[in-house]
Every structure is written in structure tokens, then in C-alpha cells.
TORKOL-4160 file (C-alpha; in steps of 0.2 Angstrom, whole numbers, padded with zeros to 4 digits, m for minus):
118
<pt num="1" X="0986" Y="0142" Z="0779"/>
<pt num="2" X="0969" Y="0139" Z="0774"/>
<pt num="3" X="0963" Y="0147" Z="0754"/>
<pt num="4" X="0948" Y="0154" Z="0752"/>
<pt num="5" X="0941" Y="0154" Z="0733"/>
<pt num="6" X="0934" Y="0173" Z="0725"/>
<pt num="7" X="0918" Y="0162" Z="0722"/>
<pt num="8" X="0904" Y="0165" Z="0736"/>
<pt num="9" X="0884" Y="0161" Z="0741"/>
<pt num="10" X="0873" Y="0176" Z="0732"/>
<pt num="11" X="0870" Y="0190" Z="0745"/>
<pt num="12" X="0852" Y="0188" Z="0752"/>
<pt num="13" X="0841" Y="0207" Z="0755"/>
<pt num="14" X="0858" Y="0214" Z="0749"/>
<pt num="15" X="0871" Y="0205" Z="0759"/>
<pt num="16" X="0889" Y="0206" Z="0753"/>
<pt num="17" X="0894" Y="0193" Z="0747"/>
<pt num="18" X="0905" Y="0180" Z="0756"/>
<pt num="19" X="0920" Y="0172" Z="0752"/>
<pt num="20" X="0921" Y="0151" Z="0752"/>
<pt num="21" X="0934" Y="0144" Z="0762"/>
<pt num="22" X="0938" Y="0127" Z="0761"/>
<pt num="23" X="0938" Y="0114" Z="0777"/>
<pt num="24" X="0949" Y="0101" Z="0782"/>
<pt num="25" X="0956" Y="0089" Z="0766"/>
<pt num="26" X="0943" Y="0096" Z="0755"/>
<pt num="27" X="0944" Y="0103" Z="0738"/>
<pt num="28" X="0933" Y="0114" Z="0726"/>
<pt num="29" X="0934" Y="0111" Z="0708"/>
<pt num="30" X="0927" Y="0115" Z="0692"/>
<pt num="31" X="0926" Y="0103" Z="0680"/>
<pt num="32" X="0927" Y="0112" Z="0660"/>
<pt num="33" X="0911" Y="0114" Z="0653"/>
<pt num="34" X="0921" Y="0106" Z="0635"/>
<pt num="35" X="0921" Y="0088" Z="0646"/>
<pt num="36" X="0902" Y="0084" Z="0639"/>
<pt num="37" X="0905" Y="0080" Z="0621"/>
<pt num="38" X="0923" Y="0073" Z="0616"/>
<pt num="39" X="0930" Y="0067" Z="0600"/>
<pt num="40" X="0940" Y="0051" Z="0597"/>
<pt num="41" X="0959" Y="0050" Z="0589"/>
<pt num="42" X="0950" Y="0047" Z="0573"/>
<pt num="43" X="0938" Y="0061" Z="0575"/>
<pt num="44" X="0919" Y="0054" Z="0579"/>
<pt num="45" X="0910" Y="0063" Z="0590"/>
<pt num="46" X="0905" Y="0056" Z="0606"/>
<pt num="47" X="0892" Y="0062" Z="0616"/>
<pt num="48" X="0890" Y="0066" Z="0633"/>
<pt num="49" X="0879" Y="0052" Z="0637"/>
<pt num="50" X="0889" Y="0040" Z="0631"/>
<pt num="51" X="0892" Y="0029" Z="0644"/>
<pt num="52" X="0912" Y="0025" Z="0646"/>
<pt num="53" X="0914" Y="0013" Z="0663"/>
<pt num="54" X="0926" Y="0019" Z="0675"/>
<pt num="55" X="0932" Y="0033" Z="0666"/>
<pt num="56" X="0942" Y="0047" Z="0675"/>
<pt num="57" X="0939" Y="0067" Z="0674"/>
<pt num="58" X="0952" Y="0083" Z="0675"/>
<pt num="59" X="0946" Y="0097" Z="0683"/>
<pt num="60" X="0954" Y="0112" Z="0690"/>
<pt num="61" X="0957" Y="0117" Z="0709"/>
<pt num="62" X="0948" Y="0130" Z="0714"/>
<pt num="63" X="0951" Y="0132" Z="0733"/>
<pt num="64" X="0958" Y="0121" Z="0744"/>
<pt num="65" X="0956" Y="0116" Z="0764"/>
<pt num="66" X="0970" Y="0119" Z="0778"/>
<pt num="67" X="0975" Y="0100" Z="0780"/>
<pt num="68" X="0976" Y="0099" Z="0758"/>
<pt num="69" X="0996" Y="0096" Z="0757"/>
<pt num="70" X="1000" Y="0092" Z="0739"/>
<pt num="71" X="0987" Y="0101" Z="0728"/>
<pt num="72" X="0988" Y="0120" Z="0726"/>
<pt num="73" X="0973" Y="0130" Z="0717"/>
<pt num="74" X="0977" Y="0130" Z="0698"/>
<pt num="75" X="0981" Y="0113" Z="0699"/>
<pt num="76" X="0973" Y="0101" Z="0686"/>
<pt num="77" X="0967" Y="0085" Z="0696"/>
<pt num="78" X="0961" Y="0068" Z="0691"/>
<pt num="79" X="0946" Y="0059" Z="0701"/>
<pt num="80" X="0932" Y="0047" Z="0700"/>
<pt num="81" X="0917" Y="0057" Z="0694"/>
<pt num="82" X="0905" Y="0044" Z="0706"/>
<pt num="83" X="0917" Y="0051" Z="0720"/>
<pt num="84" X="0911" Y="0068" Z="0721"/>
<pt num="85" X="0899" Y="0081" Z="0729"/>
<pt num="86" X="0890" Y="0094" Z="0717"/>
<pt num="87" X="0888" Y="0114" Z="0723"/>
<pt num="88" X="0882" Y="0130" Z="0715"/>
<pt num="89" X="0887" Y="0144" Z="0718"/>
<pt num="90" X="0881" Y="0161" Z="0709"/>
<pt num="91" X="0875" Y="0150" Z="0691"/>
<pt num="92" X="0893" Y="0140" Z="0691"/>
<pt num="93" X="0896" Y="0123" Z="0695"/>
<pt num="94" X="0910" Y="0116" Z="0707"/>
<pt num="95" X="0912" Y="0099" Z="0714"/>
<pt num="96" X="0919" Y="0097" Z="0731"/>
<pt num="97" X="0933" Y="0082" Z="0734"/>
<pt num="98" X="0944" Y="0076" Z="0745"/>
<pt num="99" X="0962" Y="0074" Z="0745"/>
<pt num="100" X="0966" Y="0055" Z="0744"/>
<pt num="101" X="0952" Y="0053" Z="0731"/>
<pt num="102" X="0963" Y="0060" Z="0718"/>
<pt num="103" X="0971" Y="0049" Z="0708"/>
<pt num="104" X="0985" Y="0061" Z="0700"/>
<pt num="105" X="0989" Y="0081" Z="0700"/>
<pt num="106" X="0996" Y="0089" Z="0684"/>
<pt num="107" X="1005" Y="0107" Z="0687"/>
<pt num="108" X="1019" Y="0114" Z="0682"/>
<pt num="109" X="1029" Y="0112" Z="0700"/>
<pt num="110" X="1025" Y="0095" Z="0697"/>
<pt num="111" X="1046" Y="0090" Z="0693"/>
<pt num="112" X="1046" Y="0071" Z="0699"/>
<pt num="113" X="1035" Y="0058" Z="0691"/>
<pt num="114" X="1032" Y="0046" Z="0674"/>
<pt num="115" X="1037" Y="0060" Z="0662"/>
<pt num="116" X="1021" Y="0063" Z="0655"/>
<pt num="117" X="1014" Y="0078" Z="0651"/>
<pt num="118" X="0997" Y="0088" Z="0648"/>
């Protein structure tokens, strides 16, 4: 069953709005808007364009396609940030993905795995 996300393309000459629903294995994710500037253990400040090679990202599931079989929306995924196609829709954000490029799924249905937690 395939999930469409609330978010949807701005109504043009007073269209309704349309719902988004995701194809295939793709998935629509938002990354927090807190992931620009970070702090370290010790507490220094490091900026957004700091460049850290290879780094992963979270972000949260948004909608998800019909063929998506592990990732549910709610889900907090991690992926390449140089894997990844940018959208915006109505002023926000999202970045589309497929299934095998995520590296890892944090949620709490999640019962098997290393026994780390977010």
C-alpha cells in the first residue's frame, strides 16, 4: 500500500492542493533544520560549512513508495548527503532517496540490531 505524505505542490489559479505520493523504492525525507551548525563533545561550535569528508546525515521519513519494505514514515534514516535529490514543496525542504541507499533506520519497532540507541 503505497503512502502519500500531507505535503503537496501549491495550487496554481486556486487549485486544491494535491497530495504527494511516493513511486517505487523512493523516499521523501526532511532533514532537521538544527543539522547546519553542530557542537563537539567538548562544546566548540562548528559551522555548517565545515567540511567533514564522508560524513552521514539522519533525517526523518516523510512518505514512502509501494516497493519501500523496511522504512515506515516516522522513521529516522541515515544516508549519504551526495546521494540524494533536493524538492520544495510549499517553502519546506525534503530530499528524495532510495531504499538501498540507506545505510541504517532508527525506530522504535526496530528490536533486532547492535543495541545502540538514539
Amino acid at each position: 500500500m503505497a503512502n502519500t505524505s500531507p505535503v503537496g505542490p501549491s495550487g496554481v489559479s486556486g487549485e486544491v492542493k494535491q497530495a504527494i505520493q511516493m513511486m517505487t523504492d523512493r523516499l521523501l525525507v526532511q532533514v532537521p533544520r538544527s543539522d547546519g551548525e553542530r557542537k563537539s563533545k567538548s562544546g566548540i561550535l562548528i559551522p555548517a560549512t565545515a567540511e567533514v569528508p564522508r560524513r552521514l546525515s539522519w533525517a526523518e521519513v516523510v512518505a514512502t513508495g509501494p516497493h519501500v519494505r523496511s522504512i515506515k514514515p516516522g522513521d529516522q534514516v541515515l544516508f549519504n548527503p551526495e546521494d540524494r535529490f533536493e524538492v520544495e514543496v510549499q517553502g519546506e525542504n525534503y530530499l528524495i532517496l532510495r531504499e538501498r541507499d540507506i545505510h541504517a533506520v532508527a525506530a522504535e519497532r526496530v528490536t533486532d540490531g547492535t543495541g545502540l540507541y538514539l
